[in-house]
Backbone atoms as SQL, in Angstrom:
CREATE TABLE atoms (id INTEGER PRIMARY KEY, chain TEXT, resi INTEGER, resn TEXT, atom TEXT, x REAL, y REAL, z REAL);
INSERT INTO atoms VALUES
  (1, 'A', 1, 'UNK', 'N', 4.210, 3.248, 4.735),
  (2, 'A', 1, 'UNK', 'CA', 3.110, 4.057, 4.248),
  (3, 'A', 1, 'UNK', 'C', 2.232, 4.497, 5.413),
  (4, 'A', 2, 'UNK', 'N', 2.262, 3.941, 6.515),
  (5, 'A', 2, 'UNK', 'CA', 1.729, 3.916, 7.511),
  (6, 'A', 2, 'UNK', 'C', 1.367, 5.258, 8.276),
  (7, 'A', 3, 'UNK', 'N', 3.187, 4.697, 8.100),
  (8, 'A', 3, 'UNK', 'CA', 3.618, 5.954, 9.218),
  (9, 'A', 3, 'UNK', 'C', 3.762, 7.200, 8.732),
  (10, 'A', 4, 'UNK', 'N', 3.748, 7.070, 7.652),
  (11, 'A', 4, 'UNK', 'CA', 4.194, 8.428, 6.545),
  (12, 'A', 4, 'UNK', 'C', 2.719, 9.237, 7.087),
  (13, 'A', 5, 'UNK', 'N', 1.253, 8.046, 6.591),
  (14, 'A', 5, 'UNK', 'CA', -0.007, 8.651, 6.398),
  (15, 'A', 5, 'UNK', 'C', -0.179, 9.334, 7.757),
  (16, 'A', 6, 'UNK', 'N', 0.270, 8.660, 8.877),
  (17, 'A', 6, 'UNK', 'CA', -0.231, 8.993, 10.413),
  (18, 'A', 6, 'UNK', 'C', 0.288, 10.018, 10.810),
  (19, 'A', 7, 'UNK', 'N', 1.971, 10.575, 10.050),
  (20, 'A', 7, 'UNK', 'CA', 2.884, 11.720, 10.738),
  (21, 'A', 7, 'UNK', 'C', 2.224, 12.849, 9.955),
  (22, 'A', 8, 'UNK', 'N', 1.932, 12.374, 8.606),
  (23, 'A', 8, 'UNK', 'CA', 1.071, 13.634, 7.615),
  (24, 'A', 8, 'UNK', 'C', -0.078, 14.358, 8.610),
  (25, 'A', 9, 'UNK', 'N', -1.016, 13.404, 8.802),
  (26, 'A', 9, 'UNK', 'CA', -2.141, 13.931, 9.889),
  (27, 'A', 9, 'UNK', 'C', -1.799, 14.688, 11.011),
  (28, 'A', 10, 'UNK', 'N', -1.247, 13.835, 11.991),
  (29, 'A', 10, 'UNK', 'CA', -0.638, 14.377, 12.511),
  (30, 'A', 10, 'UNK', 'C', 0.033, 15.613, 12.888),
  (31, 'A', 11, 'UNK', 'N', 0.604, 15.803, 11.782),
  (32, 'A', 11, 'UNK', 'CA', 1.513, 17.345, 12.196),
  (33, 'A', 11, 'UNK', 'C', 0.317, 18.387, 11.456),
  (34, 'A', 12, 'UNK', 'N', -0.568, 17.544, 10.365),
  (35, 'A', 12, 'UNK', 'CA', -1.397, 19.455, 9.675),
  (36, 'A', 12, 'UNK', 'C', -2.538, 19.064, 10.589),
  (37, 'A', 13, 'UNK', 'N', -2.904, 18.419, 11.348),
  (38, 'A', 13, 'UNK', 'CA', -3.454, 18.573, 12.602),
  (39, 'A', 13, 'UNK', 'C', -2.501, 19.879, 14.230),
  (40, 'A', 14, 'UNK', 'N', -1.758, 19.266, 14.408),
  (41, 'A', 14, 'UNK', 'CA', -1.128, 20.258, 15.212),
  (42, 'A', 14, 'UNK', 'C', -0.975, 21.816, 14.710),
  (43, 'A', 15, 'UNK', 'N', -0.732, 21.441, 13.280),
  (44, 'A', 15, 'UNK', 'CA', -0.390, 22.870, 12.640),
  (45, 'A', 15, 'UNK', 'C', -1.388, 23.700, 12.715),
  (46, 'A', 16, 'UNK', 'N', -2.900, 23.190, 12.259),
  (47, 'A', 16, 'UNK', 'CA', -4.140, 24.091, 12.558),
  (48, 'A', 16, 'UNK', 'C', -4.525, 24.572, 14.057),
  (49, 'A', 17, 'UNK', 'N', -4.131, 22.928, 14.823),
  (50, 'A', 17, 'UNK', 'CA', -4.426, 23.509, 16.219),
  (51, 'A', 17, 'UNK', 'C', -3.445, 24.747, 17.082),
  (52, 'A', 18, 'UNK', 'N', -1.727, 24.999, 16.419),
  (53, 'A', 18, 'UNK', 'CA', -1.122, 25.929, 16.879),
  (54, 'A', 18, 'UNK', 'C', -1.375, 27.235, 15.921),
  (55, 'A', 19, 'UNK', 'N', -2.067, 27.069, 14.943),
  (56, 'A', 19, 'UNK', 'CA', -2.328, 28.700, 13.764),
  (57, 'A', 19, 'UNK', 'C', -3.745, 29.032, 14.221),
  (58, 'A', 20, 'UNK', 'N', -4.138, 28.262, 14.983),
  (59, 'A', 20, 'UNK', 'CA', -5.794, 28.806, 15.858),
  (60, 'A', 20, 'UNK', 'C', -6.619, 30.048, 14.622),
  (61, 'A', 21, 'UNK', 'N', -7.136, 30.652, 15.328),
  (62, 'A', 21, 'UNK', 'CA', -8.455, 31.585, 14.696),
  (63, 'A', 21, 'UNK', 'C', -9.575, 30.884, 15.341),
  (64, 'A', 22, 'UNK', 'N', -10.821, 31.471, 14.257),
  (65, 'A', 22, 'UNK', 'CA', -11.941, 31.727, 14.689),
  (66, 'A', 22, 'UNK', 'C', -12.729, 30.405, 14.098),
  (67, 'A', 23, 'UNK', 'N', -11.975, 29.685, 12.885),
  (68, 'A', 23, 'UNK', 'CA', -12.708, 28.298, 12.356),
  (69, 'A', 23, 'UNK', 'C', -11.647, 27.854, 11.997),
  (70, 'A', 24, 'UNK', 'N', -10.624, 26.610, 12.827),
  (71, 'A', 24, 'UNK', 'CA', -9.864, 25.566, 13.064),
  (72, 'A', 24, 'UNK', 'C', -9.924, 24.193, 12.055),
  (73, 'A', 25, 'UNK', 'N', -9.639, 24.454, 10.894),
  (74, 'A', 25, 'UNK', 'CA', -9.918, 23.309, 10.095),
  (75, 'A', 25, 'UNK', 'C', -10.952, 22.436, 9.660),
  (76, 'A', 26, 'UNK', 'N', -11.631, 23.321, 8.998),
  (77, 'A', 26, 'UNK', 'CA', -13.058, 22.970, 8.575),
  (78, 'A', 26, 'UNK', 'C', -13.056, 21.577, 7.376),
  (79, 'A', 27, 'UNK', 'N', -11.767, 21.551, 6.998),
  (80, 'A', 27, 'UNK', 'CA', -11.871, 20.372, 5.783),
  (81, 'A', 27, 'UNK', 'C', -11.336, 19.184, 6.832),
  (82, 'A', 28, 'UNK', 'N', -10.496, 19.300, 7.798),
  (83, 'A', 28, 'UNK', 'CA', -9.872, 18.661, 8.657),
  (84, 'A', 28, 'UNK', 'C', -10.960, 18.349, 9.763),
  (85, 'A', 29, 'UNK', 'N', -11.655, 18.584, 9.808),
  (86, 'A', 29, 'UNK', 'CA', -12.730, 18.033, 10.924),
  (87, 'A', 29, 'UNK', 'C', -13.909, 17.202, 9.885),
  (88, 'A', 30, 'UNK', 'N', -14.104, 17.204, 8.473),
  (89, 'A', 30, 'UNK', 'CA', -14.439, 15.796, 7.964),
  (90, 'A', 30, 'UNK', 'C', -14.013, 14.637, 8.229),
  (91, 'A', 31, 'UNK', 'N', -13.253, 14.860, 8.545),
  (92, 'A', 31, 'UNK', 'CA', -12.437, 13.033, 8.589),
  (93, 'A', 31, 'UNK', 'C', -12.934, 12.575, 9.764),
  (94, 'A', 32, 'UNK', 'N', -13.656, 13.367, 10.733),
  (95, 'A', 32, 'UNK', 'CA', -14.356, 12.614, 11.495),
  (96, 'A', 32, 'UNK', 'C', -15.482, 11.540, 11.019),
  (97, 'A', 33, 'UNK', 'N', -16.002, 11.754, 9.826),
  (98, 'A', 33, 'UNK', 'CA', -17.093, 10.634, 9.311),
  (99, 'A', 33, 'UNK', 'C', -16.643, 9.554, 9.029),
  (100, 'A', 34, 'UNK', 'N', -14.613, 9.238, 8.934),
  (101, 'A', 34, 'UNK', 'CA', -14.540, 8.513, 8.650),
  (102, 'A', 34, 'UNK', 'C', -13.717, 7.490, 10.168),
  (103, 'A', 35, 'UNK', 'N', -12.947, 8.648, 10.329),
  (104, 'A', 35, 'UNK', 'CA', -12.315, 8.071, 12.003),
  (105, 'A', 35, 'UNK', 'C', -13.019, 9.050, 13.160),
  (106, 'A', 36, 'UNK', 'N', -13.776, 7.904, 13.642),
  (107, 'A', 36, 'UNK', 'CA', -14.456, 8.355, 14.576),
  (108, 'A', 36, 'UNK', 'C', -13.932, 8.713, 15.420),
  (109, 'A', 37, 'UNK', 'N', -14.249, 9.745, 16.717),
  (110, 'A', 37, 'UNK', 'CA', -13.467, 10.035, 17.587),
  (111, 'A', 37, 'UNK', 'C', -12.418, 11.518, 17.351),
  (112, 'A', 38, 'UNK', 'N', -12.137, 11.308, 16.028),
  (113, 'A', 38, 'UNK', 'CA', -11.136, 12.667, 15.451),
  (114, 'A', 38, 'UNK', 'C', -11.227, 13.666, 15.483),
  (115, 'A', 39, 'UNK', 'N', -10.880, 14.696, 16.089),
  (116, 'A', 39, 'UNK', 'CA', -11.120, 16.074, 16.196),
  (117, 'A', 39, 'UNK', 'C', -10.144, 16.959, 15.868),
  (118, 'A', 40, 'UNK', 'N', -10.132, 18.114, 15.192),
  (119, 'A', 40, 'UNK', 'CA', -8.673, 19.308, 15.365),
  (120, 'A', 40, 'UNK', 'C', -8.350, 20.176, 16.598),
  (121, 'A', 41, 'UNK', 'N', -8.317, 18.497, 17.587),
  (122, 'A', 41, 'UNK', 'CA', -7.390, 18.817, 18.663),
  (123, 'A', 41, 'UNK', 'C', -5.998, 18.450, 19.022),
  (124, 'A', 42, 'UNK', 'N', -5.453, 18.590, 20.113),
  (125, 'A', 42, 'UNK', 'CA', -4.019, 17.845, 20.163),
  (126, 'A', 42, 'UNK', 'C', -3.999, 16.593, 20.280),
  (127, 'A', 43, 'UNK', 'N', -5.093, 16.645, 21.180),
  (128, 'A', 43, 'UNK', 'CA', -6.004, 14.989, 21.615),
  (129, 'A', 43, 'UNK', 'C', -6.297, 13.795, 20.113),
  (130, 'A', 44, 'UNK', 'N', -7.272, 15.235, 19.152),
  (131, 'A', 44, 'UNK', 'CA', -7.637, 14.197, 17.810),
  (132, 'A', 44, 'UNK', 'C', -6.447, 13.861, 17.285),
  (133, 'A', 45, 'UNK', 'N', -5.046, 15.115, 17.107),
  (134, 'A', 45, 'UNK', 'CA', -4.241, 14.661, 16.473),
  (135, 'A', 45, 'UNK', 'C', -3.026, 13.036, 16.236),
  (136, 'A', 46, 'UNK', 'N', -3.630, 12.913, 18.131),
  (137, 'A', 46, 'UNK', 'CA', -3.014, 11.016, 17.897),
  (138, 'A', 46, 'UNK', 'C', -3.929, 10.046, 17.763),
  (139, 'A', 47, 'UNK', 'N', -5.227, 10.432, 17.453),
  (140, 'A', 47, 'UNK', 'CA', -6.382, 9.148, 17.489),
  (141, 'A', 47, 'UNK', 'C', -5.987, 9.349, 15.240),
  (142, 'A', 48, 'UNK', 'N', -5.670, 10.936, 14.860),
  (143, 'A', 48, 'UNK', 'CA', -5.686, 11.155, 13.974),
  (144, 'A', 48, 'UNK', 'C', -4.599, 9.843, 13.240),
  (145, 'A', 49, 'UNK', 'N', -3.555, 9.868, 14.042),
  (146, 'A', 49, 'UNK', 'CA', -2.453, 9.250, 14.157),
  (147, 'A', 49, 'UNK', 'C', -2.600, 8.217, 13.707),
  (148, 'A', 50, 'UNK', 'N', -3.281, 7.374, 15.259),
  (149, 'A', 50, 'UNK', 'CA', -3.370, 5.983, 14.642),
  (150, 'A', 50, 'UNK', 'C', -4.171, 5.758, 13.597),
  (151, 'A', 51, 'UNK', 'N', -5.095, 6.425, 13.376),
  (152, 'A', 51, 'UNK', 'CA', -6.229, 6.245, 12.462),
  (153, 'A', 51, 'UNK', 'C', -5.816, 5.888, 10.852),
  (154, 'A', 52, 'UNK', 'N', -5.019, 7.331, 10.747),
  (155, 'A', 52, 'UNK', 'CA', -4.201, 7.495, 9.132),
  (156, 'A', 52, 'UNK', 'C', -2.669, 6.133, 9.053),
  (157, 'A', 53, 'UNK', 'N', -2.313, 5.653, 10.323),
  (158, 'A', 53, 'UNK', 'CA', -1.497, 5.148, 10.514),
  (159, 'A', 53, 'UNK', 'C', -2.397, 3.349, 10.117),
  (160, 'A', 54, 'UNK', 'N', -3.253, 3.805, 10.534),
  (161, 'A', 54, 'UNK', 'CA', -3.255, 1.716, 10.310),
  (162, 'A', 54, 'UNK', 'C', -3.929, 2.420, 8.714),
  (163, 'A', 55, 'UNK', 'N', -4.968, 2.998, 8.057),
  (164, 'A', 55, 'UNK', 'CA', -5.347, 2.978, 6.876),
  (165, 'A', 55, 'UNK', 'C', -3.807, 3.487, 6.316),
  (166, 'A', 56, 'UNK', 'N', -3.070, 3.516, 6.199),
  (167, 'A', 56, 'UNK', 'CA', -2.035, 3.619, 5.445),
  (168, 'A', 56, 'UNK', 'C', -1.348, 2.183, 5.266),
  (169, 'A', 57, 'UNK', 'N', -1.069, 1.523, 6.501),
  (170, 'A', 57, 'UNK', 'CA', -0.966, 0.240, 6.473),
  (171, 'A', 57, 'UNK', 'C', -1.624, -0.154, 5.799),
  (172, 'A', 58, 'UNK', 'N', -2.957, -0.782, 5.488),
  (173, 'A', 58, 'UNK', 'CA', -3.265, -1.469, 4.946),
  (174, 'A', 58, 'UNK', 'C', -3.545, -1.095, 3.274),
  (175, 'A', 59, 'UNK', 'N', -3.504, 0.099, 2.777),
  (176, 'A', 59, 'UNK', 'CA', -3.358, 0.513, 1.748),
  (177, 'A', 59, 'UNK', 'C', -2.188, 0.038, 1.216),
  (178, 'A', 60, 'UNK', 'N', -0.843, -0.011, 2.324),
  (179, 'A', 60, 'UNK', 'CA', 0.225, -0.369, 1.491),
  (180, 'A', 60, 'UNK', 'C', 0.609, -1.866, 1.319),
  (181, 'A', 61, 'UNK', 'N', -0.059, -2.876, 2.619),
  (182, 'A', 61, 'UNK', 'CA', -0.285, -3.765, 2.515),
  (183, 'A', 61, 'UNK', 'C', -0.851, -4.425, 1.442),
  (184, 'A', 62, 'UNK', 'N', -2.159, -4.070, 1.015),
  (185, 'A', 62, 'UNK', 'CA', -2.575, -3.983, -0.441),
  (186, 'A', 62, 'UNK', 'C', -2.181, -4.099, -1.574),
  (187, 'A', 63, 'UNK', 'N', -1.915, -3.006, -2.054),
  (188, 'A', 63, 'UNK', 'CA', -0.641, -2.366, -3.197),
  (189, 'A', 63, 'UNK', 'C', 0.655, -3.242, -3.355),
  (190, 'A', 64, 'UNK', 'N', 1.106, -4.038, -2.139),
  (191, 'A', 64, 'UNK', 'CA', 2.299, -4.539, -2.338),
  (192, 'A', 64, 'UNK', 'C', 1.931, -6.052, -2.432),
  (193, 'A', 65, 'UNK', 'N', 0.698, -6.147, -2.020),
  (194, 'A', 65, 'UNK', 'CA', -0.003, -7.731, -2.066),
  (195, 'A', 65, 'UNK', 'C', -0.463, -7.997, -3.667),
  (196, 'A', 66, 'UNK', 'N', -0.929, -7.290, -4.150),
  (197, 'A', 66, 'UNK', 'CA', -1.160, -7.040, -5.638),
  (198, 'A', 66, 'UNK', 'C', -0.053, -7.443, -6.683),
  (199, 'A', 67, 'UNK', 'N', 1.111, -6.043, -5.980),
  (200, 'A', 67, 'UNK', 'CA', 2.526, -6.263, -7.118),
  (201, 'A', 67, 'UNK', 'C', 2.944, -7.668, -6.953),
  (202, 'A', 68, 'UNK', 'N', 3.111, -8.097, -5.822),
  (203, 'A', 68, 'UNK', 'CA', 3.678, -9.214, -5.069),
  (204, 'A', 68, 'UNK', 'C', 2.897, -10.704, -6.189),
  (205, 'A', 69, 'UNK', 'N', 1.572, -10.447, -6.318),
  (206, 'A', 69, 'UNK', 'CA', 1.115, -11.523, -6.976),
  (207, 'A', 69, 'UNK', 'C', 1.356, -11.587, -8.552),
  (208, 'A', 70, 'UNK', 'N', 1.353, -10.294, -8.879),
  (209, 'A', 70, 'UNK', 'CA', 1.675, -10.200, -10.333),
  (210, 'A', 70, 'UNK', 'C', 3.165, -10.798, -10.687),
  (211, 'A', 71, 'UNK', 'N', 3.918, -10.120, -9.865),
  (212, 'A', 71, 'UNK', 'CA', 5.656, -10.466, -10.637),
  (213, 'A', 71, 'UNK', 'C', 5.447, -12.517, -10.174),
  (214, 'A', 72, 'UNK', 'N', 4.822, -12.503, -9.306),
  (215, 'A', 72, 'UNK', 'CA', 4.647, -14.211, -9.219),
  (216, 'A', 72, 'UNK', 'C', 4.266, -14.981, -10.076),
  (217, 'A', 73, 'UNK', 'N', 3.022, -14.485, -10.982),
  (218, 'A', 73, 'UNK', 'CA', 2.301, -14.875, -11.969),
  (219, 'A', 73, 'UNK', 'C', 3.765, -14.916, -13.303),
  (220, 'A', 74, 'UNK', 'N', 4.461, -13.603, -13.316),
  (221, 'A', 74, 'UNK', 'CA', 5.377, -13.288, -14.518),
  (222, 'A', 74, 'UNK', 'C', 6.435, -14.127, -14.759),
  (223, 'A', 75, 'UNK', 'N', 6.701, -14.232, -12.861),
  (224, 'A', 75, 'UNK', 'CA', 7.771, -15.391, -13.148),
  (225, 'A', 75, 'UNK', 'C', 7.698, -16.903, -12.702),
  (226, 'A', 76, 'UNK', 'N', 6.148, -17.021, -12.507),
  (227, 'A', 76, 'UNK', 'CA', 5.581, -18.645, -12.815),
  (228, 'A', 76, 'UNK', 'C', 5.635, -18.590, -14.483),
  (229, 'A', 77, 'UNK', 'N', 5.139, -17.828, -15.446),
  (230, 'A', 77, 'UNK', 'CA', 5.276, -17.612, -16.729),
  (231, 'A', 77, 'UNK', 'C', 6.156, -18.285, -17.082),
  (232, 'A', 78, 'UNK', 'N', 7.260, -17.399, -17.056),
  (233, 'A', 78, 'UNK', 'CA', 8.763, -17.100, -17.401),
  (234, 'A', 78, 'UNK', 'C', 9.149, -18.960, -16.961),
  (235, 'A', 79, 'UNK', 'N', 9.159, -19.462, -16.206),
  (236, 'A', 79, 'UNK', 'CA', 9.636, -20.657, -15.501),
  (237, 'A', 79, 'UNK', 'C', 8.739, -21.637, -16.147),
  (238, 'A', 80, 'UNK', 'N', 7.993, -21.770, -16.429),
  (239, 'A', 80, 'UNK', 'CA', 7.201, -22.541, -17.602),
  (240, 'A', 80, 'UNK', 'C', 7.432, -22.820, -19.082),
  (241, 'A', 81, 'UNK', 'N', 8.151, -21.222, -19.483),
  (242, 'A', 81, 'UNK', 'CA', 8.191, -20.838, -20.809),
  (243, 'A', 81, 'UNK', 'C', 10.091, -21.450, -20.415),
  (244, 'A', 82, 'UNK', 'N', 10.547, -21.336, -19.787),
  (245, 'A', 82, 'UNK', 'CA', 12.273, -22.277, -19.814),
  (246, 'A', 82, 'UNK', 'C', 11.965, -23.685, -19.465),
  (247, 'A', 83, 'UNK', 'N', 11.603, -23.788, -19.585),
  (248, 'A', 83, 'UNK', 'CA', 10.648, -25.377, -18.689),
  (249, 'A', 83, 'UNK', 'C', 10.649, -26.098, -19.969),
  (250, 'A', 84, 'UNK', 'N', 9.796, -25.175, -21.203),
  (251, 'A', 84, 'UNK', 'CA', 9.692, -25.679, -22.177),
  (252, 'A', 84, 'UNK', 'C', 10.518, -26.594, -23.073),
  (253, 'A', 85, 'UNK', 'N', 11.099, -24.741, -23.532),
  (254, 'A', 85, 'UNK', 'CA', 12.488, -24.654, -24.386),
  (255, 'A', 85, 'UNK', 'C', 13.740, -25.755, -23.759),
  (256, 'A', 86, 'UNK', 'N', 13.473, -25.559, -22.646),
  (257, 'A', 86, 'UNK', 'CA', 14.562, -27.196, -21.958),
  (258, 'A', 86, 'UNK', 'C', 13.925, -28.617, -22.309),
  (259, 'A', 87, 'UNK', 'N', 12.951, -28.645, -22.163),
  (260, 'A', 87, 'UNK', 'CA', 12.468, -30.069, -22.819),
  (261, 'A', 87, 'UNK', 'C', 12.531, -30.485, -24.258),
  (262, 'A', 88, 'UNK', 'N', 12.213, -29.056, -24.865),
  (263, 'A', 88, 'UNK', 'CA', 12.020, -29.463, -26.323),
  (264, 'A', 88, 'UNK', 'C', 13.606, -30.014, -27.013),
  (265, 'A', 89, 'UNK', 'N', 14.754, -29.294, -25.796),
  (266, 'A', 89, 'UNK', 'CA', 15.796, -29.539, -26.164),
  (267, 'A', 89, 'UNK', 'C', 16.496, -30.562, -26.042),
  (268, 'A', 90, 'UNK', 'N', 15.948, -31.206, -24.999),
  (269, 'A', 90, 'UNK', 'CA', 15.773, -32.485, -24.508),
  (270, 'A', 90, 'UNK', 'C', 15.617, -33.328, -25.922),
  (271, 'A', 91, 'UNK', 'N', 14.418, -33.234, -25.417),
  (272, 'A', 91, 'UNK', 'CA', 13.692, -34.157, -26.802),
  (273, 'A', 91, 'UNK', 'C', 14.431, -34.152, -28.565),
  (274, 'A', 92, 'UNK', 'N', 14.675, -32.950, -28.648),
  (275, 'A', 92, 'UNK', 'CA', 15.301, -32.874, -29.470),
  (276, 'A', 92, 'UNK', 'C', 16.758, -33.883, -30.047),
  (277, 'A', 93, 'UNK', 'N', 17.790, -33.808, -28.851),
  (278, 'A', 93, 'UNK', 'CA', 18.900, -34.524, -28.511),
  (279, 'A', 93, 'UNK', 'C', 18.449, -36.044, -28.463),
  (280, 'A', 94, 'UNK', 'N', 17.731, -36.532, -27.815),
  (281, 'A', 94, 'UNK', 'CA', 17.107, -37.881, -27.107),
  (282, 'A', 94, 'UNK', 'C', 16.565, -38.385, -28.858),
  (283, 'A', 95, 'UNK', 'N', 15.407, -38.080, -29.352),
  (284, 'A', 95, 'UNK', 'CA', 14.808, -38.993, -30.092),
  (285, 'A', 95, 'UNK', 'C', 15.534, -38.872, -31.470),
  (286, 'A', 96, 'UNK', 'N', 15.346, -39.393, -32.285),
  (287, 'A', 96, 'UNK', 'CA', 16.473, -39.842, -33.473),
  (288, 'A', 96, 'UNK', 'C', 15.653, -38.968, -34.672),
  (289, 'A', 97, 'UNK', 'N', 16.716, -38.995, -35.549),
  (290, 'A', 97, 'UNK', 'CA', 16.772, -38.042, -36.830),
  (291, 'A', 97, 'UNK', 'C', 15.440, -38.918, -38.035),
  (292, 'A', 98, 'UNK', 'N', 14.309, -38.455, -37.974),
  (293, 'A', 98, 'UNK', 'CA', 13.377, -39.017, -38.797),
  (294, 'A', 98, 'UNK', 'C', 13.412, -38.426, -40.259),
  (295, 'A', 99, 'UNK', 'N', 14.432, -37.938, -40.391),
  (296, 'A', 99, 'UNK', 'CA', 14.467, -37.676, -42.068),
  (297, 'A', 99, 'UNK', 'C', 14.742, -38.619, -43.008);
């Protein structure tokens, strides 16, 4: 996700800086408030880089830390809920017919 976010920047950074004119990426020079240093230059385009490159990291870091805990939770569940049904079957077999 990283690298995806950092090559995205990256290249529509270069792209504005090689389609030039008279105002060079006016929505693209916000992101300076957020990565400092960033400019729609060739220069901003690798600070752009790393910038979108580690917040992509850790976005996906995130996202996969999340799923990662859930299917854990589903199949601590799941392993509890056979845990059961094996004991009860247990028990079942083991203690004697009270009818």
């Amino acid at each position: 996700t990283g690298t995806i976010f950092g090559l995205v920047l990256f290249i529509a950074t270069l792209w504005l800086v090689i389609k030039g004119g008279d105002v060079v990426g006016p929505n693209l020079t916000l992101l300076n408030q957020f990565f400092l240093g960033y400019s729609v230059t060739p220069i901003g385009s690798l600070v752009g880089f790393l910038y979108a490159g580690l917040a992509g990291f850790i976005l996906g870091w995130g996202v996969t830390s999340i799923r990662n805990l859930i299917v854990a939770f589903y199949l601590s569940a799941m392993y509890r809920s056979a845990e059961r049904s094996i004991l009860g079957s247990v028990i079942d077999l083991v203690s004697p017919d009270l009818d």
